[in-house]
N, C-alpha and C positions, 0 to 999 in steps of 0.2 A: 607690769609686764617686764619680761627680763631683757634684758639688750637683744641676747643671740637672737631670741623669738622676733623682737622688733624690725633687727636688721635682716634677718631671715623674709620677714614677709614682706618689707620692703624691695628686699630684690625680686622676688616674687612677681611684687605689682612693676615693679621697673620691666620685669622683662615683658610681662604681659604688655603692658604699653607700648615697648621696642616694637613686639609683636601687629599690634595696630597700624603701627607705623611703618614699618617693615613692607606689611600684608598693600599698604592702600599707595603707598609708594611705587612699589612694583606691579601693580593693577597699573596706575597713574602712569610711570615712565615712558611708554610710548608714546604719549599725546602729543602731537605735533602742529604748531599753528607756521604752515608755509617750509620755511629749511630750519624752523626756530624749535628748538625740542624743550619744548613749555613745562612738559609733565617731566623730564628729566631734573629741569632747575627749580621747577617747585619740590617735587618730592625730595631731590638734593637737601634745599635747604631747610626746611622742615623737618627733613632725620638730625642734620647738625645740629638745626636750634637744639631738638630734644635732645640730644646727646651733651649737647654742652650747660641745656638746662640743667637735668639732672648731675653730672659731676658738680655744677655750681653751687647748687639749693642744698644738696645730701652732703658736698664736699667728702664722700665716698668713692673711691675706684670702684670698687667692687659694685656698687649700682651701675655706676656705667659700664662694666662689661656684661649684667645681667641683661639691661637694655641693646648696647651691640648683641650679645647672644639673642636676643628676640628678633630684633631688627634683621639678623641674616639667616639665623633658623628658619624665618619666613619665607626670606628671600632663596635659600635653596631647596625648601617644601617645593613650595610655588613654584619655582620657574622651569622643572621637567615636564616632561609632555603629560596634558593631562588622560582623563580615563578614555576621551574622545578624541584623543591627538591634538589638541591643539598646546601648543606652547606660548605661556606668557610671556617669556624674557626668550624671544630669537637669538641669535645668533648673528649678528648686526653691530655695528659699529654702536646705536645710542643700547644696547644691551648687554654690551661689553660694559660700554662705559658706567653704567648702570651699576653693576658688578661688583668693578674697582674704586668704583666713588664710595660706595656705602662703607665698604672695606677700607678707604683709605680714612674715609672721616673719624672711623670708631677707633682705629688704630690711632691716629691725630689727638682724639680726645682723650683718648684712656692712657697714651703714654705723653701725656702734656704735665709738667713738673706741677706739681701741688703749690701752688704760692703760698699758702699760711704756715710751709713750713721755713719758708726762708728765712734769713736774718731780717727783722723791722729796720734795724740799722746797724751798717756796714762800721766798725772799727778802723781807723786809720793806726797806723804804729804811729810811734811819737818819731815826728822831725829831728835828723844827727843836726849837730850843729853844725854849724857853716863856717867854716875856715878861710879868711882873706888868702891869697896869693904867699901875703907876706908871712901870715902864720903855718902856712903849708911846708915853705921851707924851712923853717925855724925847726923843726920837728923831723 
């Protein structure tokens, strides 16, 4: 199989997945146990996990914005009023917040530096020599 094909269908399936997650996230956000927004911090961090899974596993960018691009495709599908008026993501402080989390995390992950391209190890320059007091003036 040729790369482009591979990498092609891979983001493919990444976004599709984004998508899942995205879709069941933003269903989920509103669920509230007492002042505690339950379904906010689980969907939260279950879109991170998978965002930061994928950049990990693929060590591909471009997977992780196929998966962000699913992840908020769904989330602005979704969240207009539907064909019966009802709106999933209100207008409310945890639907805000909602919003700008999924947005902040996918930005987070997709522009987070690449570690394997770093140096393994850092070069020092070679140490000037060290000149006594006495040999400073001499000079």
């Amino acid at each position: 199989m040729p790369n482009w094909l591979s990498r092609t269908l891979s983001w493919i399936a990444a976004a599709l997945v984004g998508a899942v997650y995205g879709t069941a996230g933003t269903i989920a956000h509103g669920l509230m146990w007492g002042v505690v927004p339950v379904g906010l911090i689980v969907g939260g961090i279950a879109c991170a996990a998978l965002l930061v899974a994928v950049r990990t596993l693929t060590h591909d960018r471009g997977a992780a914005v196929a998966t962000a691009i699913g992840m908020i495709g769904m989330l602005l599908i979704i969240s207009g009023p539907g064909p019966g008026g009802s709106v999933i993501v209100p207008n409310t402080p945890v639907g805000l917040i909602w919003i700008f989390l999924i947005c902040g995390i996918a930005l987070l992950v997709i522009a987070w530096p690449s570690l394997d391209r770093l140096p393994s190890r850092v070069q020092t320059p070679a140490a000037a020599p060290t000149l006594t007091p006495a040999e400073r003036n001499e000079s």
